[in-house]
C-alpha positions in Angstrom: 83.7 -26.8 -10.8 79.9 -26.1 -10.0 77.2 -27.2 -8.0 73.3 -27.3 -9.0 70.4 -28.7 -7.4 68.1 -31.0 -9.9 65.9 -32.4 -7.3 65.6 -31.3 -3.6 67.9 -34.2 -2.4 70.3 -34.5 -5.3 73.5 -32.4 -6.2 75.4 -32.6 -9.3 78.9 -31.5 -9.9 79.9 -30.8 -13.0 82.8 -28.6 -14.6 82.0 -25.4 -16.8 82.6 -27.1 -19.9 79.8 -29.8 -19.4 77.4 -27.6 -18.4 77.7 -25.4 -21.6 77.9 -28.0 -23.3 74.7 -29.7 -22.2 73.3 -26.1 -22.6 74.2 -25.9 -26.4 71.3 -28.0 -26.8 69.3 -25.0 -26.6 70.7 -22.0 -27.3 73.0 -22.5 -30.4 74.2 -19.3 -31.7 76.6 -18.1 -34.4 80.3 -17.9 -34.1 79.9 -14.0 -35.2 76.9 -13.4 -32.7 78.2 -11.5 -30.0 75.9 -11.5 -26.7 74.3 -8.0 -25.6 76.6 -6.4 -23.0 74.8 -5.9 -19.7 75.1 -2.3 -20.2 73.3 -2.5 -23.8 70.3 -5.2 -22.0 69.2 -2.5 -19.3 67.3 0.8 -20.1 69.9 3.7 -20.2 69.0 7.3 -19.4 70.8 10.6 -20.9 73.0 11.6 -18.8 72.3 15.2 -20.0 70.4 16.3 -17.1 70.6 14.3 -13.4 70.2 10.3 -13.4 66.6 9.8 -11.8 66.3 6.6 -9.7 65.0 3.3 -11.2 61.1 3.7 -10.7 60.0 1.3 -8.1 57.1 -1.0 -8.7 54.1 0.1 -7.4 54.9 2.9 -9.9 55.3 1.0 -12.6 52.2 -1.0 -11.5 50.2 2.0 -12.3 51.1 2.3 -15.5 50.7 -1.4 -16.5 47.5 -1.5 -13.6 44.7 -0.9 -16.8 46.0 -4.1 -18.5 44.6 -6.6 -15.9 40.9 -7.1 -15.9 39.3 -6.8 -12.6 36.8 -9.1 -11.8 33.7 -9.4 -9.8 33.2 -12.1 -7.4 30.2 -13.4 -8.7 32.0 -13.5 -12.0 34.5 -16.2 -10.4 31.9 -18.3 -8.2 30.2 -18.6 -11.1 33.2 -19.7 -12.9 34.2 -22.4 -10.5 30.4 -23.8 -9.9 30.9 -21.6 -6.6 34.4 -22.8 -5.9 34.0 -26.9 -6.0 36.1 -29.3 -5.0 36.0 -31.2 -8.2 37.6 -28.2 -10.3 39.8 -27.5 -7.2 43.9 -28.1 -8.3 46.0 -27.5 -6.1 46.3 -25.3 -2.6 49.1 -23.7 -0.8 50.4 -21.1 1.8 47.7 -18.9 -0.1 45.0 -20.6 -0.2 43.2 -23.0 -2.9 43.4 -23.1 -6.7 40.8 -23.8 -8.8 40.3 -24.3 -12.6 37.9 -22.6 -14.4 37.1 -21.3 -17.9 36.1 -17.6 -18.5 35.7 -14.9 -20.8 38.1 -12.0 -20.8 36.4 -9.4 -22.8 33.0 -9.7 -24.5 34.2 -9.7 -28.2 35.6 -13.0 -26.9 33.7 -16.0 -28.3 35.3 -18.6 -26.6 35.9 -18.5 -22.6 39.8 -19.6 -22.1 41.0 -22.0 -19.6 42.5 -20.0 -16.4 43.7 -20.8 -13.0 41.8 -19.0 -9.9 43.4 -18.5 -6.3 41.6 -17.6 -3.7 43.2 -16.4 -0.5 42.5 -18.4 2.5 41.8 -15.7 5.2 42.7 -17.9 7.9 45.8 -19.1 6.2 49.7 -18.4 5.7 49.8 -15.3 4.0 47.4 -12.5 4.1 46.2 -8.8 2.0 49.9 -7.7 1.8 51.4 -10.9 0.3 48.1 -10.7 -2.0 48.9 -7.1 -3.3 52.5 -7.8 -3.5 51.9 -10.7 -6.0 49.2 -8.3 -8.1 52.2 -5.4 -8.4 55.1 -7.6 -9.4 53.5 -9.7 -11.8 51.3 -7.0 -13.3 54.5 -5.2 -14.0 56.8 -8.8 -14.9 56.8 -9.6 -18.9 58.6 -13.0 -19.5 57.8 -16.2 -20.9 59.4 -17.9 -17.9 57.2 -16.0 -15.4 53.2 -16.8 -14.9 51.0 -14.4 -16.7 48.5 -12.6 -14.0 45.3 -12.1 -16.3 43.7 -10.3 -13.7 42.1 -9.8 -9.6 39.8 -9.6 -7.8 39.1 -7.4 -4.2 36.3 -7.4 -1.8 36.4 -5.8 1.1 34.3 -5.7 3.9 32.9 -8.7 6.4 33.4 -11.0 3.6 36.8 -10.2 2.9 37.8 -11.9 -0.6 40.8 -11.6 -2.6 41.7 -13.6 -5.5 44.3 -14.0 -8.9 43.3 -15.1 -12.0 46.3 -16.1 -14.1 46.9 -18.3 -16.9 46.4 -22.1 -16.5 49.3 -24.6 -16.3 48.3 -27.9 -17.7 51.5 -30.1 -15.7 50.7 -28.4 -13.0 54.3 -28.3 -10.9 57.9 -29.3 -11.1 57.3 -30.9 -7.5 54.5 -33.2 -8.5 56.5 -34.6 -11.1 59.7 -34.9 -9.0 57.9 -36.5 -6.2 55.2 -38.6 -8.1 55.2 -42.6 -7.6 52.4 -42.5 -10.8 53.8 -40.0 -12.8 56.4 -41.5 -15.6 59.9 -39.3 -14.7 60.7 -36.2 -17.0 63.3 -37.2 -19.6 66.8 -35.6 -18.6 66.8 -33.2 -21.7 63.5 -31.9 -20.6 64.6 -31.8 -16.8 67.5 -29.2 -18.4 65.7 -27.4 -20.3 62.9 -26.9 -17.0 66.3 -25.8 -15.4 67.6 -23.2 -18.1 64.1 -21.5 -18.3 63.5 -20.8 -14.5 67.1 -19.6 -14.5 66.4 -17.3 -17.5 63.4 -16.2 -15.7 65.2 -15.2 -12.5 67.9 -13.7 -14.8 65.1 -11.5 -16.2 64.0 -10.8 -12.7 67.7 -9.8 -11.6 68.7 -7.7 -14.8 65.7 -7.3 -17.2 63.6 -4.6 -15.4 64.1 -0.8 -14.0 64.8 -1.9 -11.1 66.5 -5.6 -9.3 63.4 -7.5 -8.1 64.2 -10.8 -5.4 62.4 -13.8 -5.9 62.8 -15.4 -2.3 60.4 -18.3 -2.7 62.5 -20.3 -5.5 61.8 -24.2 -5.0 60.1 -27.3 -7.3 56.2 -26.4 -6.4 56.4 -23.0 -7.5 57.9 -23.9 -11.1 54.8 -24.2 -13.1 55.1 -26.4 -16.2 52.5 -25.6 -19.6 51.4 -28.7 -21.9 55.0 -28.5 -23.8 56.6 -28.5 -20.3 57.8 -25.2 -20.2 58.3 -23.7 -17.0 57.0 -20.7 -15.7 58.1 -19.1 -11.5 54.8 -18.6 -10.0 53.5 -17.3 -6.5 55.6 -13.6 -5.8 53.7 -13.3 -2.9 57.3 -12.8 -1.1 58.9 -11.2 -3.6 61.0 -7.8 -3.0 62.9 -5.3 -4.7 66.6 -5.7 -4.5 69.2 -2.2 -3.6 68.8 0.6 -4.9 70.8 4.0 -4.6 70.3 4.9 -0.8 68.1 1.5 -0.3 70.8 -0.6 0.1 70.1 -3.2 2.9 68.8 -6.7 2.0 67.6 -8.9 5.0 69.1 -12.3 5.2 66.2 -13.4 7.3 65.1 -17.0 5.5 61.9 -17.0 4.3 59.5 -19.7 2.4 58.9 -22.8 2.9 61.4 -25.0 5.4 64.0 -26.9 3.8 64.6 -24.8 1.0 66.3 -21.8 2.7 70.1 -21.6 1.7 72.6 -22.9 3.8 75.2 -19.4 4.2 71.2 -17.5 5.3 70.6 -19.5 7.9 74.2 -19.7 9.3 74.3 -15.8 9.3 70.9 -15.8 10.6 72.0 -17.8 13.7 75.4 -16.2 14.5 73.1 -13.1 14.3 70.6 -14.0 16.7 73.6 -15.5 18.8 75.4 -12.8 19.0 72.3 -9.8 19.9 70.9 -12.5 22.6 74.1 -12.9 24.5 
């Protein structure tokens, strides 16, 4: 039997043959079709010479770092009619988001629709959880993960930094879970919001050089396009897993209260019993 969340107050149980076969739905493969072997998915070295660690991400960051467009701040006030309220979307632990349309090159003849977020300097998080989200999603290459178009960094008095990524029409898993206006998300769709964040974890866990940990996984951070397919968004507390040597992963919760798992905070507390006593 298995357990998975589908709202933030609601359980269901289900036993391993329902839940492949409500998954068939969408991934329906040939008897013959065997699945890639976990060995086969991840990027094997010769073994000629000595194994060289998994590159970590800020070095992978600089090799992907010239595909983002860096942006100047006037090129984003201008963007969002100096950051209105009326094209303002949404706000968070980081700071507000606005909507805005902009050119990414100029051989582009149409500006595109993007989403801006500008870090609230008096807010939640801070530079660090701003570069941290830069690295991991300038180096992340998924459909189920938000596309970072590119940044932008001022320093000085007048301290800005911002993240321009691609715009998500529905706007959040949350909204629609928690809307009184919003008609409810059809069950089939619900699943297939729930197979496509888990694929995008997956890819998080297994798809890259090296493990990266989410940490912030919960229903306002599940971005859904026009078609309603969902992308994870904010990696502002995002780390890499163990590694070789680096093998310690803190159990500390972290996030947003009411969403840390159960098993973290009970080790957390015996913890902090047990080194106060």
């Amino acid at each position: 039997m298995r357990g998975f969340e589908v709202a933030d107050d609601v359980t269901v149980v289900v036993d391993d043959a329902q839940m492949m076969k409500c998954f068939s739905i969408f991934h329906s493969k040939p008897k013959d079709q065997k699945s890639p072997s976990k060995s086969t998915q991840r990027v094997v070295k010769s073994t000629a010479g000595p194994v060289s660690s998994p590159r970590r991400i800020p070095e992978i960051y600089k090799e992907k770092q010239p595909n983002l467009k860096k942006f100047s701040f006037l090129e984003l006030r201008n963007a969002t009619s100096n950051f209105n309220k009326l094209l303002k979307i949404g706000e968070g632990g980081f700071g507000s988001v606005y909507k805005a349309r902009i050119k990414l090159c100029e051989s582009q003849t149409d500006p595109i629709v993007i989403a801006i977020k500008r870090l609230n300097k008096n807010g939640m998080q801070g530079h660090k959880q701003w570069l941290t989200e830069v690295q991991f999603l300038g180096v992340v290459d998924h459909p189920n993960l938000v596309k970072l178009l590119g940044y932008c960094s001022v320093d000085g008095e007048r301290m800005q930094r911002l993240l321009v990524n691609e715009y998500m029409a529905n706007k959040s898993l949350a909204v629609h879970l928690f809307s009184t206006s919003l008609p409810p998300i059809p069950w089939k769709t619900r699943l297939r919001i729930l197979l496509g964040a888990a694929e995008g974890l997956a890819y998080l866990h297994e798809g890259l050089e090296i493990q990266v940990i989410f940490r912030d996984f919960k229903s306002s951070n599940v971005l859904l396009d026009e078609k309603f397919n969902p992308k994870l968004s904010d990696f502002g507390l995002a780390r890499e897993g163990p590694d070789g040597d680096r093998t310690h992963v803190s159990t500390k919760p972290v996030g947003t209260y009411g969403y840390a798992f159960l098993k973290f905070s009970i080790v957390d507390y015996k913890l902090w019993i047990r080194f106060t006593k």
